[in-house]
Z-matrix of the N, CA and C atoms (Angstrom, degrees):
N
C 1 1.458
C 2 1.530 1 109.44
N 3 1.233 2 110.53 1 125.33
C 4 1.655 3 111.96 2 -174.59
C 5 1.681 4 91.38 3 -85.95
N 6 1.923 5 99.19 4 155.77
C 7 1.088 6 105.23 5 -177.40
C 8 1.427 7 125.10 6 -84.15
N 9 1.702 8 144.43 7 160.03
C 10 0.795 9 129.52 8 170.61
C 11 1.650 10 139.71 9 -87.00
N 12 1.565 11 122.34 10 89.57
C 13 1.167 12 120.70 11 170.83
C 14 1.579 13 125.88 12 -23.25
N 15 1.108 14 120.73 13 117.67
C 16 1.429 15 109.03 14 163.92
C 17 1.275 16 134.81 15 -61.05
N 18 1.329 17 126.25 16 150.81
C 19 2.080 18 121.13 17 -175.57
C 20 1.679 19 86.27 18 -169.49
N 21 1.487 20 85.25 19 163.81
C 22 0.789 21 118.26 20 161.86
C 23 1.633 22 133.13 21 -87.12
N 24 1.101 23 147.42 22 104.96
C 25 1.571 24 153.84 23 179.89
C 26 1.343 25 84.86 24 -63.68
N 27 1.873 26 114.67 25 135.30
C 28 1.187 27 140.56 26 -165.49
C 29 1.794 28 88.83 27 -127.76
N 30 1.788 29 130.78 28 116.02
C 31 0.739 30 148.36 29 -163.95
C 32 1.706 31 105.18 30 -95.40
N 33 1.852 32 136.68 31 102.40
C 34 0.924 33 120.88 32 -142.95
C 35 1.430 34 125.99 33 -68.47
N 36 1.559 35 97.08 34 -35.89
C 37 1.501 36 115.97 35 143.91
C 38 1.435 37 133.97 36 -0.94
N 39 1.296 38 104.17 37 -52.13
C 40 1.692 39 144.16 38 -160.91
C 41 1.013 40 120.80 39 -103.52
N 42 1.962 41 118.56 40 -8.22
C 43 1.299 42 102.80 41 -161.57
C 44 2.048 43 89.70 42 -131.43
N 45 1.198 44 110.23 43 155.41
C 46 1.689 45 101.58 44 179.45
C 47 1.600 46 114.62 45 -62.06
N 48 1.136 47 101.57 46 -36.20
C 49 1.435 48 80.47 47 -167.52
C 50 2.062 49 103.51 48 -86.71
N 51 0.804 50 114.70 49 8.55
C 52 1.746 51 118.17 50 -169.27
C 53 0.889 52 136.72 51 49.55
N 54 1.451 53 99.76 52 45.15
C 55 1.437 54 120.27 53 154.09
C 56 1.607 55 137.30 54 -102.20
N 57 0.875 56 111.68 55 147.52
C 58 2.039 57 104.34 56 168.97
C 59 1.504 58 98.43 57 -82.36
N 60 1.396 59 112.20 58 143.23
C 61 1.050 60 130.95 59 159.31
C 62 1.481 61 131.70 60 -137.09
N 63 1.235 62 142.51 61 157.73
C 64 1.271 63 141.06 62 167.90
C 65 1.591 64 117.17 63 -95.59
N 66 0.985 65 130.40 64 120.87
C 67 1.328 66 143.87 65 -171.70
C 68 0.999 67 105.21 66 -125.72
N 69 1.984 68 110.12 67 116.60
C 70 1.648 69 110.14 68 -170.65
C 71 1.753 70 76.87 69 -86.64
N 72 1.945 71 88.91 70 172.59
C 73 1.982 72 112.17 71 171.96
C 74 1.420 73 94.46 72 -139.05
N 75 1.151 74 129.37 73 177.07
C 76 1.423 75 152.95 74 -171.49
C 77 1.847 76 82.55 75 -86.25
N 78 2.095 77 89.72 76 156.91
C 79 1.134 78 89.60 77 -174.43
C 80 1.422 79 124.21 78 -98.96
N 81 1.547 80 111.65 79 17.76
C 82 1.202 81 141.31 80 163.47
C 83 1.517 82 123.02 81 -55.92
N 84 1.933 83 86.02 82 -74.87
C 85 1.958 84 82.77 83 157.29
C 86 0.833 85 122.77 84 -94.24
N 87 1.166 86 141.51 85 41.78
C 88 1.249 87 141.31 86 143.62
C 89 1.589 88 109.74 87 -67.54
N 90 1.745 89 116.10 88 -44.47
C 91 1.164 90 125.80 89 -158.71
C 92 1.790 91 99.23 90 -87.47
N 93 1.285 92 118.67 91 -33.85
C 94 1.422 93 116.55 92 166.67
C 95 1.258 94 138.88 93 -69.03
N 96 1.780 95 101.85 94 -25.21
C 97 1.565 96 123.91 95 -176.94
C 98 2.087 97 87.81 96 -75.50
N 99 1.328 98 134.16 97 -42.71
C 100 0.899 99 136.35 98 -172.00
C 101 1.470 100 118.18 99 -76.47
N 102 1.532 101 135.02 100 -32.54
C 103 1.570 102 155.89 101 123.81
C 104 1.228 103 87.52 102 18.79
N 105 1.871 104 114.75 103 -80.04
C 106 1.310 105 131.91 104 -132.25
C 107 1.476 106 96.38 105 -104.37
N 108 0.886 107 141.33 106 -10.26
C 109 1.527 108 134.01 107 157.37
C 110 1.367 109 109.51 108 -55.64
N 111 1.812 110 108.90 109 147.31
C 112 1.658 111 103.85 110 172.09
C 113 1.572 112 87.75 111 -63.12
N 114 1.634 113 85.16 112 -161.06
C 115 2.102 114 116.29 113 -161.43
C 116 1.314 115 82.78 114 -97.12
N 117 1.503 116 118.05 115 -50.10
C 118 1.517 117 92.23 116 177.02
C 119 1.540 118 150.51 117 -116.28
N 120 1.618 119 95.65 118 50.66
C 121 1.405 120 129.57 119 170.30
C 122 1.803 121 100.73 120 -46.57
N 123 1.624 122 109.25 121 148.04
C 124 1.009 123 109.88 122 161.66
C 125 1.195 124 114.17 123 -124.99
N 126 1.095 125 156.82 124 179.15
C 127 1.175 126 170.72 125 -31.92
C 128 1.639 127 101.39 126 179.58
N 129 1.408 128 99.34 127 -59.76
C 130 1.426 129 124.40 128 -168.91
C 131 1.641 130 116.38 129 -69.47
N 132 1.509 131 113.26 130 -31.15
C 133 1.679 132 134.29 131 -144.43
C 134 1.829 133 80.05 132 -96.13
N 135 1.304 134 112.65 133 150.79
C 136 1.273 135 135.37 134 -123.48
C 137 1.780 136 67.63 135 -113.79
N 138 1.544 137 123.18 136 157.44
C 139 1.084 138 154.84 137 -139.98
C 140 1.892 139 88.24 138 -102.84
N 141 0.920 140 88.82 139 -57.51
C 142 2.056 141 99.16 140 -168.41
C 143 1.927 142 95.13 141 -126.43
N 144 1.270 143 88.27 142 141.62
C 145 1.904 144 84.41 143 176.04
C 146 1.498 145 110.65 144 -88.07
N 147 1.349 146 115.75 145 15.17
C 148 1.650 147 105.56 146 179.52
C 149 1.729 148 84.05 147 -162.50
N 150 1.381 149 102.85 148 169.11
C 151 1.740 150 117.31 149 145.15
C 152 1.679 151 116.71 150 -61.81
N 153 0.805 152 137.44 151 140.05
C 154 1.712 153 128.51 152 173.82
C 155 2.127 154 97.81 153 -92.03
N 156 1.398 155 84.77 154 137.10
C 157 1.342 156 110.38 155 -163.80
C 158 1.984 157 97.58 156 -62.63
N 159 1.426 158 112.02 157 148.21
C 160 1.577 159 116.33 158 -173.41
C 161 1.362 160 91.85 159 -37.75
N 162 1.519 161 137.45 160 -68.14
C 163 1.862 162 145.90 161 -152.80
C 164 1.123 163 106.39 162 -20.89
N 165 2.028 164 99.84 163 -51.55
C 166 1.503 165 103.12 164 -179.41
C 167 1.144 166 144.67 165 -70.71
N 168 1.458 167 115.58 166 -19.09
C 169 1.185 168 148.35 167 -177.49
C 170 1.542 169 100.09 168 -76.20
N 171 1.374 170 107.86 169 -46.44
C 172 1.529 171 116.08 170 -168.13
C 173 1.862 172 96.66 171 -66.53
N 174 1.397 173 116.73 172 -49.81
C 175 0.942 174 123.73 173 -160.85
C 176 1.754 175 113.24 174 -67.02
N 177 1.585 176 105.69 175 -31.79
C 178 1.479 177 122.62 176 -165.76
C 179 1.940 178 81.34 177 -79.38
N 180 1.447 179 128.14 178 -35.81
C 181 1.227 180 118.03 179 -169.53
C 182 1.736 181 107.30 180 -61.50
N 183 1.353 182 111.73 181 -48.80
C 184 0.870 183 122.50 182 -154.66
C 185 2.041 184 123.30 183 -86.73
N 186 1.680 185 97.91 184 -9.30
C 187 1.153 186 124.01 185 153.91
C 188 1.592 187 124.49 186 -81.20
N 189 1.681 188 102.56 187 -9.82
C 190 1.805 189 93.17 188 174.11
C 191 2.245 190 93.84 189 -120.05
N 192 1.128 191 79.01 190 35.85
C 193 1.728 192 81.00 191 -174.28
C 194 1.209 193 135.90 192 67.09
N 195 1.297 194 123.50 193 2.13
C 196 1.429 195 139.13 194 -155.37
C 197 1.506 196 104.82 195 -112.06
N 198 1.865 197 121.34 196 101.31
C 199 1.386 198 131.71 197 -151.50
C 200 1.787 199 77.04 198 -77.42
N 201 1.882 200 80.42 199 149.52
C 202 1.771 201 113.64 200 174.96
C 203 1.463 202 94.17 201 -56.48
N 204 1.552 203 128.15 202 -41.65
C 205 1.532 204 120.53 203 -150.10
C 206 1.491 205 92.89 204 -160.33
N 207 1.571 206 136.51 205 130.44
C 208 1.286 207 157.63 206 -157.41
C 209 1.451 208 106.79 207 -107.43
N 210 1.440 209 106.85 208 142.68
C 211 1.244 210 82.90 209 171.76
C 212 1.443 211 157.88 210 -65.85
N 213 1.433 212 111.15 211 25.06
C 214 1.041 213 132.25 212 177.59
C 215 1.455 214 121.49 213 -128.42
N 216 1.076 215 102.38 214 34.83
C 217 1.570 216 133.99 215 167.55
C 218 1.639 217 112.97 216 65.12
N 219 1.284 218 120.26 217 16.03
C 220 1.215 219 124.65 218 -154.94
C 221 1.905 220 86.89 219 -99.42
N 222 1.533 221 104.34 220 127.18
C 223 1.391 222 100.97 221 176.34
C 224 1.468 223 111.79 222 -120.38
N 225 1.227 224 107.76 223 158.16
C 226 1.995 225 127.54 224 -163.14
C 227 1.029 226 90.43 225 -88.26
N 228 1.472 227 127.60 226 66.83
C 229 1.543 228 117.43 227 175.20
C 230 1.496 229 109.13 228 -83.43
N 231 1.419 230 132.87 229 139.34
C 232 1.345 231 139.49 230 -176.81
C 233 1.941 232 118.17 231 -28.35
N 234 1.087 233 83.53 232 -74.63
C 235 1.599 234 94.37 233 -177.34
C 236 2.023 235 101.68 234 -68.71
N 237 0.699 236 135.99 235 -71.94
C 238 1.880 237 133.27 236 -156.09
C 239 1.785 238 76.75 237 -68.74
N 240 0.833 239 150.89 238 -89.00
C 241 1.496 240 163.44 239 -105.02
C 242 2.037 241 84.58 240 -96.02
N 243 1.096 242 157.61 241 -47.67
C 244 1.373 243 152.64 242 -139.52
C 245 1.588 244 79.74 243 -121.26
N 246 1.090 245 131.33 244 -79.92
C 247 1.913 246 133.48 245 173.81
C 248 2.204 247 104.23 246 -15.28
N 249 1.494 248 77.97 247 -66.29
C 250 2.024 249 92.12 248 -166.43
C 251 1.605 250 92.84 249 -62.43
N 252 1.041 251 130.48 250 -47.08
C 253 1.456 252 126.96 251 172.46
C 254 1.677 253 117.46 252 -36.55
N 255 1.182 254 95.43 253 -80.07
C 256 1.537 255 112.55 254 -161.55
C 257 1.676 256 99.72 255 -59.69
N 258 1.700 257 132.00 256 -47.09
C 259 1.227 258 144.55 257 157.46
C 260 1.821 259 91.76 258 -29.11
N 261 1.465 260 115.89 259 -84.11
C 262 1.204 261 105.14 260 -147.76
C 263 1.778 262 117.01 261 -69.55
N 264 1.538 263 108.35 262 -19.63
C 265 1.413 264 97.60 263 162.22
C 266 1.452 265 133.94 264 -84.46
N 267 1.587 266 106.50 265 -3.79
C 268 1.601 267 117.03 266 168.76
C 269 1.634 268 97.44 267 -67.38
N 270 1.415 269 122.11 268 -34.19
C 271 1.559 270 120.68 269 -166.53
C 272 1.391 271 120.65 270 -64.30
N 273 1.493 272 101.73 271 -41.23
C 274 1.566 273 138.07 272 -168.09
C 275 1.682 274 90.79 273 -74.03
N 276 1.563 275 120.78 274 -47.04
C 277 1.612 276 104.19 275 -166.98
C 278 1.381 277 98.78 276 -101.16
N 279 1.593 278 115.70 277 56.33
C 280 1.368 279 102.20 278 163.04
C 281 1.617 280 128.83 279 80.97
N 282 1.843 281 127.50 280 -41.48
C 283 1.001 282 150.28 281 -170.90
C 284 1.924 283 97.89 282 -38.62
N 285 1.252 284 87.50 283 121.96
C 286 1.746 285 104.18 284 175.51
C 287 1.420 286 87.20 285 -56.33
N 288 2.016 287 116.10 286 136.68
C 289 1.230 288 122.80 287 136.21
C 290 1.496 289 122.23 288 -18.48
N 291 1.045 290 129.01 289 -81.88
C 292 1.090 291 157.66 290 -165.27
C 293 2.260 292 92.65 291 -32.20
N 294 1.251 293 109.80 292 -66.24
C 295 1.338 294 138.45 293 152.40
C 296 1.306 295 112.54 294 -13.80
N 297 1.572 296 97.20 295 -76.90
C 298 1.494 297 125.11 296 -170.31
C 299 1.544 298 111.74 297 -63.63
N 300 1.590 299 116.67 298 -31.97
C 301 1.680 300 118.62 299 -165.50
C 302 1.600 301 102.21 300 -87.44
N 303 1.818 302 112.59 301 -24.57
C 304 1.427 303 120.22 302 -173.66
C 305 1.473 304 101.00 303 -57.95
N 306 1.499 305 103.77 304 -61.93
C 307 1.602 306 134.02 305 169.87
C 308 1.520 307 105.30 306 2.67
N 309 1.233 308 80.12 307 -84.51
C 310 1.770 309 121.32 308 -167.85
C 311 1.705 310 110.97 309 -76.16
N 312 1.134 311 114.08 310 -1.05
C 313 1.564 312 140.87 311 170.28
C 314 1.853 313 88.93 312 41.16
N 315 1.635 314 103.29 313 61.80
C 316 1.280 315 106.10 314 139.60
C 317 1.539 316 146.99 315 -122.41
N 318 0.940 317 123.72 316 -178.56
C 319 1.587 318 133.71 317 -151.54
C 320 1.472 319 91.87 318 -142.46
N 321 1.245 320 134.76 319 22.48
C 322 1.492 321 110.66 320 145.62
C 323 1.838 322 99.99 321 -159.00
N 324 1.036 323 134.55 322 129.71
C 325 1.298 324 151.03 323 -172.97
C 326 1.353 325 106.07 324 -50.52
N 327 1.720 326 108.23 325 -31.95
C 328 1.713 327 95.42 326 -173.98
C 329 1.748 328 120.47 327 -76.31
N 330 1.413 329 103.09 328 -6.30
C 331 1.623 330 116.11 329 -173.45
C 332 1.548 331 104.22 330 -68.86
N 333 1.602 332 102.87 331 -39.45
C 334 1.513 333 131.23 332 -144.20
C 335 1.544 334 92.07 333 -76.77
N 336 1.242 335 106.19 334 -46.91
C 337 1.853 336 126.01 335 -159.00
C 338 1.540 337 105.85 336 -120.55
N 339 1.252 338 128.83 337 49.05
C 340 0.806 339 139.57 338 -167.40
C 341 1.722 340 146.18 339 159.83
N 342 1.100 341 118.95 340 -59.07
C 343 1.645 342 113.48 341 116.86
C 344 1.262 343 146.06 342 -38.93
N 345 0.725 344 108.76 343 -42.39
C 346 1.703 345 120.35 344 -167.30
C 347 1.465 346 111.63 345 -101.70
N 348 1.542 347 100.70 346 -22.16
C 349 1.805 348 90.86 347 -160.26
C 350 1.775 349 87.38 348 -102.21
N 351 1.524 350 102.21 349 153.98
C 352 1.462 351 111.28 350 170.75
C 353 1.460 352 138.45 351 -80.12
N 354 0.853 353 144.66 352 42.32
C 355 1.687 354 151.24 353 -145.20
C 356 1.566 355 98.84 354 -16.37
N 357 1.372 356 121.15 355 -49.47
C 358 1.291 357 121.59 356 -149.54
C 359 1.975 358 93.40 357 -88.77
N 360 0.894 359 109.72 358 14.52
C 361 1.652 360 121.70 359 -178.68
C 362 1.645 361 106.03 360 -118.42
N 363 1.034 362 129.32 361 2.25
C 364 1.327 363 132.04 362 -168.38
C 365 1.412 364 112.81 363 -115.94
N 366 1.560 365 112.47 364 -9.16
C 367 1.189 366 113.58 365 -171.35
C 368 1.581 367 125.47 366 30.43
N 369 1.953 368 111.23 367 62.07
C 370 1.193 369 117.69 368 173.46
C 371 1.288 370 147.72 369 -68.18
N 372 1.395 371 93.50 370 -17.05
C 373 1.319 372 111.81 371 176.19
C 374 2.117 373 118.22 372 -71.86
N 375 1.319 374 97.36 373 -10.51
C 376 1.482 375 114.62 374 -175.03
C 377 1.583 376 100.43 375 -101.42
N 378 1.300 377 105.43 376 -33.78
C 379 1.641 378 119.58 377 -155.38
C 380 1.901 379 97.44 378 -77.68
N 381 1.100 380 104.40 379 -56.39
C 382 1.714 381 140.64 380 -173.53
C 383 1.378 382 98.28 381 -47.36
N 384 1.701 383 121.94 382 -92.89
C 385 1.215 384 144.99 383 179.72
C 386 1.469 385 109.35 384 -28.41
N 387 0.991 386 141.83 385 105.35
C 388 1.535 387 136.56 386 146.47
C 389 1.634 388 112.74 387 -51.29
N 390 1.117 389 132.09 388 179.44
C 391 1.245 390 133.66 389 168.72
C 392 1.346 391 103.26 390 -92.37
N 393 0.598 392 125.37 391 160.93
C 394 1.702 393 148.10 392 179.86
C 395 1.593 394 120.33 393 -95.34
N 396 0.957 395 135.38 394 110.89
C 397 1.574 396 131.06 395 178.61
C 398 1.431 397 109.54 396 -59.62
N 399 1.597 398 132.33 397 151.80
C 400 1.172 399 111.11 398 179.02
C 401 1.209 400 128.63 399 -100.40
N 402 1.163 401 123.12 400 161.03
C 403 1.431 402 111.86 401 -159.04
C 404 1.298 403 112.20 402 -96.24
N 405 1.567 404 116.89 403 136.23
C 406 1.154 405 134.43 404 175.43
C 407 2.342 406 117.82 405 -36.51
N 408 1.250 407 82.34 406 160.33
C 409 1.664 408 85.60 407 -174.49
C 410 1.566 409 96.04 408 -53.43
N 411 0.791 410 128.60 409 -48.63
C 412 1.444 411 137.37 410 -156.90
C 413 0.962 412 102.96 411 -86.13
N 414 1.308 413 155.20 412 -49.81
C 415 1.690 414 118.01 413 146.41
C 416 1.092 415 151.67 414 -68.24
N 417 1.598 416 110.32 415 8.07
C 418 1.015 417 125.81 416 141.61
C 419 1.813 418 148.94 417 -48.52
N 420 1.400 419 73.77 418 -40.35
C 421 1.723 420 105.01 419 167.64
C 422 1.454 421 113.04 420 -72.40
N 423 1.483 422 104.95 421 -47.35
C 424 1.772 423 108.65 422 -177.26
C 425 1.381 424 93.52 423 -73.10
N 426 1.718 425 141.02 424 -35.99
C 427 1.795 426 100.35 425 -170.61
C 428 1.524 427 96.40 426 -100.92
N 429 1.196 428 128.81 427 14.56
C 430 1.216 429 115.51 428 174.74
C 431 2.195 430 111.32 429 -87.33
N 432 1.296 431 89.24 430 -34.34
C 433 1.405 432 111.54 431 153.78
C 434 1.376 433 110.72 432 -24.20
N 435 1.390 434 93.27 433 -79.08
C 436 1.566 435 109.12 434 -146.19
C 437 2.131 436 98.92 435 -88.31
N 438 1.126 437 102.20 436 21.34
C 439 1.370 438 119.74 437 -165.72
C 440 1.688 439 93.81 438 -108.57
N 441 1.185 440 111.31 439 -53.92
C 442 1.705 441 136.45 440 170.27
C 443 1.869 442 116.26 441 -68.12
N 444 1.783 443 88.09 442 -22.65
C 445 1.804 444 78.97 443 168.21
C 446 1.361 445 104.60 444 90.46
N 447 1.772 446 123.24 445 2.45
C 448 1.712 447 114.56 446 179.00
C 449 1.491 448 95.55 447 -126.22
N 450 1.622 449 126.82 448 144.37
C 451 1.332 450 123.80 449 169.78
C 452 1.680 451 124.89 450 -63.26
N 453 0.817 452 123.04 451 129.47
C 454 1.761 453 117.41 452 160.47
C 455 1.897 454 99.87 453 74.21
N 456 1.197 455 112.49 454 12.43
C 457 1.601 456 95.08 455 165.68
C 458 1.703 457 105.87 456 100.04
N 459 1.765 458 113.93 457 -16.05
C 460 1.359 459 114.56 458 177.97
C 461 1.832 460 103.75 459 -88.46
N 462 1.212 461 85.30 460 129.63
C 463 2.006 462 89.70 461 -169.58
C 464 1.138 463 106.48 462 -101.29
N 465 1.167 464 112.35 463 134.22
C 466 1.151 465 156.79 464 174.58
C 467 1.787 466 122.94 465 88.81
N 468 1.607 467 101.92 466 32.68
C 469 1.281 468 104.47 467 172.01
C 470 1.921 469 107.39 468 -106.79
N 471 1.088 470 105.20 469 120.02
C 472 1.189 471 121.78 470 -173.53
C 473 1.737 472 114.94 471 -47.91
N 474 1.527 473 110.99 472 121.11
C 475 1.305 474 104.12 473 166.81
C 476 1.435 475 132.02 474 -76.74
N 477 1.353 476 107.12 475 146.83
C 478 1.590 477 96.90 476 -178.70
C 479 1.436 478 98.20 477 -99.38
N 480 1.148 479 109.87 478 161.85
C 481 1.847 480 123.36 479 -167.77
C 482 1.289 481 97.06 480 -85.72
N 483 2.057 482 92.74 481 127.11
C 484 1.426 483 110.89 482 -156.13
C 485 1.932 484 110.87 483 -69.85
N 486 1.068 485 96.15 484 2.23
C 487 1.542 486 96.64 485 -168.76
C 488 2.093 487 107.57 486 -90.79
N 489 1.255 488 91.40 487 -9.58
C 490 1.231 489 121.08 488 -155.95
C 491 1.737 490 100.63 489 -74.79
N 492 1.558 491 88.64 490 -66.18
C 493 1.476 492 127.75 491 -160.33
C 494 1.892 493 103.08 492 -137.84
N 495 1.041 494 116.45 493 67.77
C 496 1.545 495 120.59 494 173.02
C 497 1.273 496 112.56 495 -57.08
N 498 0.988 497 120.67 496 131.91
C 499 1.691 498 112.93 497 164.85
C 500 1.627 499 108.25 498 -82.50
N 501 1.418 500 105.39 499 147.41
C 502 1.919 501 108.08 500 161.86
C 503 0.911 502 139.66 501 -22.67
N 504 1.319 503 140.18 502 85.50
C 505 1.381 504 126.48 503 179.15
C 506 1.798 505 105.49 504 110.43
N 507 1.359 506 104.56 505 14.64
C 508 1.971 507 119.78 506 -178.77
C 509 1.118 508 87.39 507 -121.54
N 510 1.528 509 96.14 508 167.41
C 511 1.525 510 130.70 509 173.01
C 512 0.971 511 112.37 510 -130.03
N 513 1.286 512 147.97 511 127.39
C 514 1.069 513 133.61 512 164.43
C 515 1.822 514 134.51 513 -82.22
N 516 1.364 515 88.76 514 132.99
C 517 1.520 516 97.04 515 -153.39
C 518 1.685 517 99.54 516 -125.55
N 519 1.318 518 138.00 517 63.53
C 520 1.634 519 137.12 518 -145.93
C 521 1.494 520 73.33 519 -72.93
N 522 1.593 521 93.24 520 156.97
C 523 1.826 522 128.22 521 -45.96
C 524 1.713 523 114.58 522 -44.68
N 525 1.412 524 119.64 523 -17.77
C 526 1.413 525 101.51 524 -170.25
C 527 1.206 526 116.90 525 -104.09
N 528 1.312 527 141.30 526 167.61
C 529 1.275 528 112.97 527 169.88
C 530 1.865 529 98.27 528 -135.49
N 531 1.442 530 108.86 529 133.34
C 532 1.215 531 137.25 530 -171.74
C 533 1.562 532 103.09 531 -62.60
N 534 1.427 533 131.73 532 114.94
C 535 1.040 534 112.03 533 175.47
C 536 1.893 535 111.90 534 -136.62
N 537 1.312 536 110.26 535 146.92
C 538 1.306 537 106.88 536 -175.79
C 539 1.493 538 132.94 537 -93.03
């Protein structure tokens, strides 16, 4: 007999797109979400008897230190701010799409990878970039050259702008030009 994960039953009523769903939770809150139920909760009877009004939310923010709104006007609103979270650190640890869209109980990949996820949380600029091999003495000389304003290392012969007139095996990259 396999064991039973805890979740939450998603009431279809209740949910945007109108469906029921099952949504597993850690088995932590599972055990706290259950704490706070009366003794004689059943199975069926709804987790919280209401939504808790923004105040609280504001207030629960503001008891773990974390401002309602930054200075850059960006606010921790419940749903976009707890959704874009959990999305963008499922992204960061790897978590198959596939995983990630169940998660997030979506039905189209672009919400998943794109909505939801944070760019500025992904640290792309590290992610993106490969390292670069280094470049030999000799192209070193040519963009240091063309850095100084003379071609090929002879000084004081004027470069012409590499976008202009590329040499073989360059790219042009103004002012430098990348060469292999």
């Amino acid at each position: 007999m396999l064991p039973t994960r805890p979740a939450v039953q998603l009431r279809a009523e209740a949910t945007k797109a109108r469906r029921p769903d099952r949504v597993g939770i850690p088995q932590t809150l599972a055990d706290d979400l259950r704490a706070l139920r009366p003794p004689d909760a059943k199975d069926s009877d709804r987790v919280f008897p209401a939504v808790p009004p923004i105040e609280d939310w504001k207030a629960d923010l503001a008891a773990a230190g974390i401002p309602y709104m930054d200075d850059m006007g960006r606010q921790a609103d419940f749903h976009g701010g707890t959704r874009k979270t959990l999305c963008t650190r499922m992204h960061r640890a790897g978590v198959p799409l596939a995983v990630a869209m169940r998660k997030m109980r979506h039905t189209d990949s672009r919400l998943t990878l794109v909505d939801y996820t944070d760019d500025d949380g992904l640290e792309m600029d590290a992610a993106v970039l490969p390292e670069l091999p280094p470049a030999t003495a000799r192209q070193g000389d040519r963009v240091r050259a063309r850095w100084a304003g003379t071609t090929g290392g002879r000084s004081g012969t004027p470069t012409t702008p590499a976008a202009n007139n590329p040499e073989p095996g360059c790219l042009p990259l103004s002012p430098i030009v990348a060469c292999q």
